[in-house]
Structure formats: C-alpha cells, structure tokens
N, C-alpha and C positions, 0 to 999 in steps of 0.2 A: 678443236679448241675455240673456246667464246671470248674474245678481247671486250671489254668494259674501257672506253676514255672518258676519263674525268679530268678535264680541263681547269680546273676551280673547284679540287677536292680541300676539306673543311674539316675541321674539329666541329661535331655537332652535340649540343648539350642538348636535352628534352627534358626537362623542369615539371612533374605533377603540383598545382597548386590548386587549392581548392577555394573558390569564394575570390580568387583575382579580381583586381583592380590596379588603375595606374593611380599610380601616386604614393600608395601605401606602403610599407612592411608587409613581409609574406614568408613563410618556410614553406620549402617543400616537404613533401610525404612521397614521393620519389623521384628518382631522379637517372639518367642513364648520359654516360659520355662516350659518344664513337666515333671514330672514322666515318665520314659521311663524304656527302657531293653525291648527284643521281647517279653517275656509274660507278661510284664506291657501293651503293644501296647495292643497285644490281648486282654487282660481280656477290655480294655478300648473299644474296637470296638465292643466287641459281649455285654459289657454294653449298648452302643448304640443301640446294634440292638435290645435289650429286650430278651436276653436270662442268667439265673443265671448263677452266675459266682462271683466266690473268687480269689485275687490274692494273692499267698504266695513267701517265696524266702527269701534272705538274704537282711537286711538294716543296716550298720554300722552309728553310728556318727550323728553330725549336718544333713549331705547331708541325709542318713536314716531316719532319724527324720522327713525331708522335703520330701521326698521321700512317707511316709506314711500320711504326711500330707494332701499330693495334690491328695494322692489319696481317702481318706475321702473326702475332697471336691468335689473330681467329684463322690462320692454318690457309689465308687467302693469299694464292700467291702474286705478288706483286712487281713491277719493272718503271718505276718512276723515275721521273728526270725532275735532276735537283735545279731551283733553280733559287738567283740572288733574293728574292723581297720574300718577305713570311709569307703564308699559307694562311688561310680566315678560320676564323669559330664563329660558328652560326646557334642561336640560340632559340627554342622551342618553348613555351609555357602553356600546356595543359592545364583547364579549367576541369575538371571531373565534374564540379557542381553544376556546369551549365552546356558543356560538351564545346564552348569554343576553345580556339587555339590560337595564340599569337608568335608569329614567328620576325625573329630579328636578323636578316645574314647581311655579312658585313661584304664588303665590295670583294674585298679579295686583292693578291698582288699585280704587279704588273709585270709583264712579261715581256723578254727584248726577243728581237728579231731572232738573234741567234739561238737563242729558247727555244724558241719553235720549230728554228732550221733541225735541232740537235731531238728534239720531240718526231718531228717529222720521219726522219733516220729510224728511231726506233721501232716507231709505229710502223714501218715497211718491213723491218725486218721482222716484228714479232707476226706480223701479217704473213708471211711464207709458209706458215705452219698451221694459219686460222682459216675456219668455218664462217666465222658469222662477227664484225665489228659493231659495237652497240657505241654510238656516239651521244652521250647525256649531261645536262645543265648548262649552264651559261658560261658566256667566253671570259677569260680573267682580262682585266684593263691592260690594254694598250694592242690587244688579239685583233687583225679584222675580223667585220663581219663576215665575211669569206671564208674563212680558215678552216671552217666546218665540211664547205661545199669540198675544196679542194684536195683534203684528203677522203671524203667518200671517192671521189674521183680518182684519188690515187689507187682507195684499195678496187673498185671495180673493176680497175685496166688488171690489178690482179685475181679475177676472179672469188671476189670476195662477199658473203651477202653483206648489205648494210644498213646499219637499224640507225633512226635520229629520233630523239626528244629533246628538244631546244625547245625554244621560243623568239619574238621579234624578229629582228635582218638576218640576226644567226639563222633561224629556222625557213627564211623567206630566199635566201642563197643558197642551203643548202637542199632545200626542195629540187631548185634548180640543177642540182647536179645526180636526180635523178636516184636516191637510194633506194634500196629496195623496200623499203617501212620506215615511217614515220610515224606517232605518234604523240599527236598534243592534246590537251586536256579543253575542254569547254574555251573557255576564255583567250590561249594559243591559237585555236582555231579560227576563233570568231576574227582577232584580230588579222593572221593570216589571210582570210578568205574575203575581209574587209563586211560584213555585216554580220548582224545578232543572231539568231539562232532560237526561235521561240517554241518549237516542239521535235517529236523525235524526225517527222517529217524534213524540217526545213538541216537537222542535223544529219540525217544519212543521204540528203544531197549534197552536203557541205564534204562527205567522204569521199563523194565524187567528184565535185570540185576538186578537192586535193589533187585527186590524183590526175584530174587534165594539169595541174599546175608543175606536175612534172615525177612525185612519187610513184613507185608500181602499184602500193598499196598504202591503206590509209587506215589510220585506227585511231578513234576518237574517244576520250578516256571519261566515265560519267561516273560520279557519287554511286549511283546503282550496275554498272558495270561500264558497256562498253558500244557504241554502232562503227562498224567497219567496213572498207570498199575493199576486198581481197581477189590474187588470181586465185580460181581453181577450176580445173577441166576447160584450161584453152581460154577459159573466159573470166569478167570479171562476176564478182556476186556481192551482194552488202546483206550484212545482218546486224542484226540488233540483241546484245547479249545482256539479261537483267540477272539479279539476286535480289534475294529481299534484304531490304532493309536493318542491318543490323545496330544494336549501340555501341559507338567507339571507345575505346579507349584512348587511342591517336589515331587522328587520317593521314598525319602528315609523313609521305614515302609511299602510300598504297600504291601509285600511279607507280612508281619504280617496280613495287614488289609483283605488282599486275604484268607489267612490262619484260621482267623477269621470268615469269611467270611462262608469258608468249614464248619467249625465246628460248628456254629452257623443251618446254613441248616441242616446239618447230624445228628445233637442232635434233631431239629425237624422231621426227619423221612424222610426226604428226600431222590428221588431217585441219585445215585453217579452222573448222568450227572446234575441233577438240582444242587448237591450237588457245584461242579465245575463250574457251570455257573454261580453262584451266587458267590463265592470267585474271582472269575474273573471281576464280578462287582464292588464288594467292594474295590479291590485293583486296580484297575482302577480308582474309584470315590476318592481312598483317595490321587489319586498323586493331586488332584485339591487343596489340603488345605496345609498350612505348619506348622507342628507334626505331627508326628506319632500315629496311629490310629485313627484320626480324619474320620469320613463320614457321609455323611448325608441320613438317610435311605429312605426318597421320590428319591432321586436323584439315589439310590445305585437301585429301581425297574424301574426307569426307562430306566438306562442303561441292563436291562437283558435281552432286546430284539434285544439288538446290538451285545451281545454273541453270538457265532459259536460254537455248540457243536457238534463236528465230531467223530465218532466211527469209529477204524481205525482196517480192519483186519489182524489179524498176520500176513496173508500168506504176508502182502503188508510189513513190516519189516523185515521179515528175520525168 
C-alpha cells in the first residue's frame, strides 16, 4: 500500500482562457473542478495507473467536505482528519493563446496542535500496513517547519520507504531527517542548496549535494524531464533523463504526475532508470489534459520510448 499526505489538500479550479489579461472580463472555454493538494494529485495518478493507494491529510469545512467527496467519487480511497478552519480553493487560468499559466492558492487554514497530535495517530496507524509514504506540498499555517521531518522519522523507525516534495524550511528539515527520496523542482532546489544552477552540469552536482545534505536519493524535476543522485548496485549513480519537448495544454501538476509516475514503477520493483523513465512519461503525458494528475496510462507506455535515460559519470560533474 502507497499512503499520499496532503497536509493543505484544496478545491483546485483550472480555468482555459484564451487571450487573458488582468484587469479585463474573460469566459472560459473550459474549465475543470477537483480535489487537489500535491498528494491528493498523486494518490489520483498512481489510482490511475493501478497501484494501491490511500489518500490522508487535513480537510476542514464545506470545502473538506467536497474535498472528500470527490474523492470518493473518483473511487480514491481516502482517511482524512477533519479538522475546525475550512479547507482552500486554489485557482488555475490557462492562456491556450500564449501557453502561460497563472496560478492563485490561497493560504489555507490553521491547524492546532491537537490536529496534528490526532493526524499524527493516524498516520502511524495507516503506516502498519504501508510500502512506501509519499509526503507532498506545503504545511497549512500555524504547522511547524518540522512537522514533515518528524514524521518521516516516525514512519522510518517503522520500516517504511519515504518520498518528500516540499519546499523552503519544510523541505530543509525534512531533508534532515534523512527520507529516502526527495524531490524538488528547479527553483526548490536552488534555494535549498543555496545557489543557481546554470546548466545540466552545475544541476546533477546539486543532486549530490542533496544527498550529502541528508536524503538517500535525490531527484531534481526539469520542464524536459528529470537529473537524479540514485542508490543502485551498493552504490550511488546520477542520470540525466530528457523528452522532447512537447505543447501543453497545462504544466501545472506534471511534477506530481512525474512523481507518481516514480513511485508507482518503484513500488513495482522497478529498476531506478526504468523507475525515472516512467515518471518522466507520466508527467509529460499529464501536461496534455487540464487537472492535476489526470493521464492516460496507454498513452503514458507509449511515450516511454521517446524517454532518454542517460547515466552520467562523476568524473564528468566534478
């Protein structure tokens, strides 16, 4: 079983507009409303792909309510803890005419200690029965930055693998408590690591930075795919995984659905390069739809032959 936490899961709108601008009047020409938050996306894409999977996390209020609703509907199953403040709706607006995207998320609620005591509780227990805990998106206000580390550390002492996609002191803590993958995107990184990042070079030493900084493994998330610090055969190895270039329809979620993608292969037994060729499919295929975690798993095997999985040796980084 794959556990998804979504700490600051969201009502997420994705709005197609064509010819956007601020200030004006606008109709959409489509539009899509779901359950969202990064590990609401995930648990929804590795449902798709036919791998088990629960989704837990916090749901306040009406928007909670609806929140757990839709994800019953989509046959996902779920174990959230309710809790007193509402739940957020985050808002998406697709330009088709120009391929950008503006995204609006709202803070989200606050959550009291004993929230989290009563979160905490759960999360162990659903853990007695799990493979693999996938911890995704940002903490809801009044969370420490801690709160991440501390239960990777809880499920580890249980024998549990565990995946982080944060960002900031969340993702700088949880580092530190040593999960077994992490993965942040361009920009998570750089701040992490504390400098830029100016080619593939200065990024697939930045994977190995990561991992002296405490992760086992490192996986850095790129518009064209992916470079990675991974164990395999006793040792570590980085690669570097491309696709070409395709036109989106929305980018916003690939990173989830890529991520999914991993964990779905790798709970199957997959070797680390198959493991990455395939997340690189998946989040490639999900820029073609609009929502988050949306892909279609014929289309997700056919693009795994357009994957570039490059194994890159140290001596050529530094």
């Amino acid at each position: 079983m794959i556990i998804t936490v979504t700490l600051n899961a969201a009502i997420d709108k994705s709005l197609s507009v064509p010819n956007f601008k601020v200030g004006r009047r606008h109709r959409t020409v489509e539009q899509r409303t779901m359950a969202g938050g990064k590990g609401v996306n995930i648990a929804r894409t590795l449902k798709t792909l036919g791998r088990p999977v629960i989704a837990t996390g916090f749901a306040g209020g009406p928007t909670g309510t609806r929140i757990v609703e839709q994800l019953t509907a989509e046959s996902i199953l779920n174990d959230f803890v309710r809790i007193r403040e509402e739940s957020r709706t985050n808002t998406a607006v697709y330009d088709p005419t120009t391929g950008t995207q503006t995204e609006i998320n709202e803070r989200g609620p606050g959550v009291s200690a004993r929230e989290l005591e009563i979160f905490r509780d759960k999360l162990l227990y659903l853990a007695t029965g799990a493979d693999m805990v996938v911890f995704a998106g940002s903490l809801p206000h009044g969370v420490e930055h801690d709160a991440y580390a501390d239960l990777i550390r809880e499920c580890r002492r249980r024998g549990v693998l565990t995946i982080i996609d944060t960002d900031g002191e969340p993702l700088r803590h949880a580092v530190r408590a040593e999960p077994d993958v992490m993965s942040p995107n361009v920009l998570e990184a750089e701040e992490l690591v504390g400098h830029e990042f100016n080619d593939d070079e200065d990024r697939l030493i930045a994977v190995g930075e990561m991992v002296e900084l405490g992760a086992r493994e490192a996986i850095m998330t790129l518009p064209d795919g992916c470079v990675a610090c991974v164990q395999e055969d006793g040792g570590r190895r980085r690669y570097r995984v491309t696709i070409a270039p395709r036109e989106a329809v929305a980018a916003v979620g690939a990173g989830d659905a890529f991520l999914a993608g991993y964990v779905a292969a790798r709970y199957a037994g997959s070797t680390p390069p198959d493991c990455l060729r395939f997340g690189v499919a998946c989040g490639a295929e999900s820029t073609q739809r609009l929502g988050a975690g949306l892909v279609e798993p014929r289309e997700v095997e056919r693009l795994l032959h357009e994957v570039d999985v490059r194994q890159v040796d140290t001596a050529d980084v530094g």
